[in-house]
N, C-alpha and C positions, 0 to 999 in steps of 0.2 A: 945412093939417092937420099936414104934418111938425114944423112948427114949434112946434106945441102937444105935440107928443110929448115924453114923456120919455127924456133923452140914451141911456137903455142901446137901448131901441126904435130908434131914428137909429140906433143901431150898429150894431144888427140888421137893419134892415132895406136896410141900403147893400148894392148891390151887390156881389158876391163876398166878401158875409161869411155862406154858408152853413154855414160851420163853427164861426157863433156864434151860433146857433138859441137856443141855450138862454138866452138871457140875456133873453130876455121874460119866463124866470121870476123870480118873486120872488126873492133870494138867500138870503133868510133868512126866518124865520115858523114857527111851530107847525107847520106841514106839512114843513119840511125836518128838525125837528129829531124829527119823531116818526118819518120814513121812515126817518133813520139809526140813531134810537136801538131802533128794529123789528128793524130787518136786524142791528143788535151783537148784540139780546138773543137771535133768534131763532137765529145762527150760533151763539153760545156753547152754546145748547141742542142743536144738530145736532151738534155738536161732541161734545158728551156721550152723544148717541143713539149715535154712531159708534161709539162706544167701548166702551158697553155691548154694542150688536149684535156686534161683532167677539170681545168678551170673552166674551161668550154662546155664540157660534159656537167658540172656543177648549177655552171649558171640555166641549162637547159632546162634540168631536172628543177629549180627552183623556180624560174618562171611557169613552167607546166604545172606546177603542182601548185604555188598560190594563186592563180588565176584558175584552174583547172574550175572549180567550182564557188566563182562570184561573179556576177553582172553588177549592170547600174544601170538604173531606170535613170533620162532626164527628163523631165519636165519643163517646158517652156510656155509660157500661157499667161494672158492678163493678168496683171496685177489684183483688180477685184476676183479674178478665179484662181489664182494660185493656192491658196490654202483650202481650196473646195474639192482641185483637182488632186492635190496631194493627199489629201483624209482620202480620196475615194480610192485612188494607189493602193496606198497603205491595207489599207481594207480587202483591197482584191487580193494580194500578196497573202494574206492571213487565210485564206480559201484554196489558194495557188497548189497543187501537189508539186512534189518535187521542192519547196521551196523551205528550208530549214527553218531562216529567218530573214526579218527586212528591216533595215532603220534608216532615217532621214539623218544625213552628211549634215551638221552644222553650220553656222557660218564659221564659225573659228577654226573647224575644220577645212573650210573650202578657203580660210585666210593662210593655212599652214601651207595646202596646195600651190596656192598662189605666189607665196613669198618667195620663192628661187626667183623669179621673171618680175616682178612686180614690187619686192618689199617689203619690209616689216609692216609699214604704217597702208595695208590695201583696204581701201571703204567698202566692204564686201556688202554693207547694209546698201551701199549709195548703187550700186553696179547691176546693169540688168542679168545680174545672173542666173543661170536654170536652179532649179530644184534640184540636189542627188539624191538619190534614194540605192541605197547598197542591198545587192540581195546574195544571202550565202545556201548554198543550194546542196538538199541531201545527195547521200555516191549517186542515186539513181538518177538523179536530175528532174526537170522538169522540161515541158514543151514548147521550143521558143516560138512557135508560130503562134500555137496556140494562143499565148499570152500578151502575144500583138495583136491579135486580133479582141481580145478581150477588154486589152489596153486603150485600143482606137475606138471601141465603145463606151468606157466610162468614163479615160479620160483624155480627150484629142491631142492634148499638147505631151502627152509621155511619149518617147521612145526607148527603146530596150536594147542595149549595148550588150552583149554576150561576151566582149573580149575574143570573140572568135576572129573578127576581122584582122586585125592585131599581132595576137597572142599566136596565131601559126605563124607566121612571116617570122619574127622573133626566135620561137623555138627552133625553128627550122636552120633561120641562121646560127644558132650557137651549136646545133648540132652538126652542120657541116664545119663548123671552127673546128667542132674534137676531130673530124674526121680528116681534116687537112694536117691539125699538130699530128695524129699516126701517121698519116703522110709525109710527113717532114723526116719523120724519128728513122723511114724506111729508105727515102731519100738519104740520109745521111749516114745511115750504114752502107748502102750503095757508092756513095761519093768515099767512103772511105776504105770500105773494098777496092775501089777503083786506086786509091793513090797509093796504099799499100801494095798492091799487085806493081804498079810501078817501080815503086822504090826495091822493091824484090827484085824487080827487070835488071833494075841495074846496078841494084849490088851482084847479083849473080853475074852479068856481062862482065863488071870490074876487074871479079876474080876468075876469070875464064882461065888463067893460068895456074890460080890454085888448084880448080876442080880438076885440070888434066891430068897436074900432077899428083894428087890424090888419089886417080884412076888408075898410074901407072903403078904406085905402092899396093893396089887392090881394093882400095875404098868402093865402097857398089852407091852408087846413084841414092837408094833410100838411104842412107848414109848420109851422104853429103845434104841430099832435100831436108832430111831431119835437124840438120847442124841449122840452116837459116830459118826453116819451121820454129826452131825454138827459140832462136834470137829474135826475128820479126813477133812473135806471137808476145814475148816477155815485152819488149818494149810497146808497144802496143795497146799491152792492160795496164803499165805502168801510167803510160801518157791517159791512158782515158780513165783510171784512177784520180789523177791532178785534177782533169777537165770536168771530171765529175765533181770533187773537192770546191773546186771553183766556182761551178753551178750553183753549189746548193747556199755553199755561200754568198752571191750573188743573189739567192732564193731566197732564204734567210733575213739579208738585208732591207729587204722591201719593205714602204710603210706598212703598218698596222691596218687592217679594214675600218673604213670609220665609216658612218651612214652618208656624209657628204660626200666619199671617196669612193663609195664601196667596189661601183663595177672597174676602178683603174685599180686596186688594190686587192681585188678576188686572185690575180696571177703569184698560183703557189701550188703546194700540197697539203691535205689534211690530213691527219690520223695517220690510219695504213698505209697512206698514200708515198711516205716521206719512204718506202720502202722502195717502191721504184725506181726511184733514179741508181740502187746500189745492184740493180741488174745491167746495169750501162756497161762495167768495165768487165765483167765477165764476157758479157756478150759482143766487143769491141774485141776483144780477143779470141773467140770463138771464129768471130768475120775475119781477123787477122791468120789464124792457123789457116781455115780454110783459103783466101785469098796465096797467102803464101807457097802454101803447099801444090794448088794451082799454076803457079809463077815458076816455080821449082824444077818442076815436071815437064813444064813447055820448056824452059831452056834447056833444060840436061836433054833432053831428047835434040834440040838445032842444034847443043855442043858435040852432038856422038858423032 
């Protein structure tokens, strides 16, 4: 029977060569080239879930924290009472608890505002525009009712923006972004369990002939699962190695953050962060062993 084998089989099956199990697999075929080119396409994409989820989680944490404690007062009020209403603002805000500091927005300031939608050259002198008045507020904060009620006593035309109306909707949104990119990253280890478990299907169905005869020489079933466990698994961290390689390159790539760009160019890693993506191809191989070794065991068990 040895003799009719083919030489990689003899190899395999010689004494003290359990550390060359895998070589009953086929080396090549539509099943090796689909598992690798899975695992490249799937790490690439994990790659980019990473990136987005953390970018998501960044942007969250940066909008909550510089809004977290500033309002703005507007002011809107006749012309002859705008600077009587504003002194008296002013004034209240210097009494105000909770309130660190307060200053009045310039007009050059409220031209810098203005210029994305409007223009270098905006008449801010000419325009009926309100008053701003910026307030940055101690950890403990201060009372927002309180201060509308104090406000609609001294001066009618303020009202008091807390950035709360806003600034939740926002955070909210970027924190269900990070939670969709881990979503994705779990999705795609799933979607790649899934294809890998196939491609196992049917390389193991292909060689149905090899595995019998391997049975009849005395080969045991862990045996045989072991030989494709180790091929499907090396190919696997190989391909989500590339896809990783690829990602970060592709990561890399991207403009530079510029203040005109900044929320299309925040999609990246920072610092420690760049450490993440190099858990990809371990753990693509980890979902590959298991997967496999799953796929192994259902068939050897329908081939008995």
């Amino acid at each position: 029977m040895t003799g009719r084998l083919p030489r990689r089989l003899v190899d395999a099956l010689r004494p003290g060569a359990e550390g060359h199990a895998d070589r009953v697999v086929p080396p090549s075929g539509y099943t090796a080239r689909l598992t690798t080119f899975t695992a490249a396409a799937m790490a690439f994409l994990a790659v980019f879930a990473l990136a987005l989820s953390l970018a998501a989680g960044r942007l969250a944490d940066r909008w909550s924290g510089a809004l977290a404690q500033t309002s703005t007062i507007r002011i809107s009020a006749p012309a002859d009472q705008m600077e009587t209403q504003t002194r008296a603002v002013l004034d209240l805000l210097q009494t105000t608890p909770g309130v660190a500091s307060a200053r009045l927005i310039e007009e050059d300031e409220q031209r810098a505002l203005l210029e994305p939608w409007f223009g270098p050259d905006v008449p801010v002198g000419e325009l009926p525009l309100p008053r701003l008045i910026e307030i940055v507020e101690t950890p403990d904060g201060y009372d927002p009712q309180g201060l509308r009620m104090r406000l609609s006593a001294e001066a009618p035309g303020a009202v008091l923006d807390d950035h709360t109306r806003w600034r939740r909707p926002l955070v909210t949104a970027a924190q269900r972004l990070r939670a969709l990119g881990l979503l994705s990253v779990g999705l795609i280890g799933g979607a790649t369990a899934a294809m890998i478990t196939l491609a196992a299907h049917a390389a193991l169905a292909a060689n149905a002939q090899v595995i019998e005869v391997l049975r009849l020489v005395g080969a045991r079933d862990a045996y045989i699962a072991r030989a494709f466990v180790r091929r499907f698994t090396r190919r696997a961290a190989l391909g989500a190695m590339a896809g990783t390689v690829a990602g970060l390159a592709g990561i890399a790539a991207l403009p530079d953050t510029t203040d005109a760009g900044a929320f299309l160019t925040q999609l990246g890693f920072e610092g420690l962060h760049w450490l993440w993506p190099l858990t990809v191809p371990p753990l693509a191989g980890a979902v590959a062993y298991g997967a496999t070794q799953a796929a192994a065991r259902r068939v050897l068990r329908e081939l008995t």
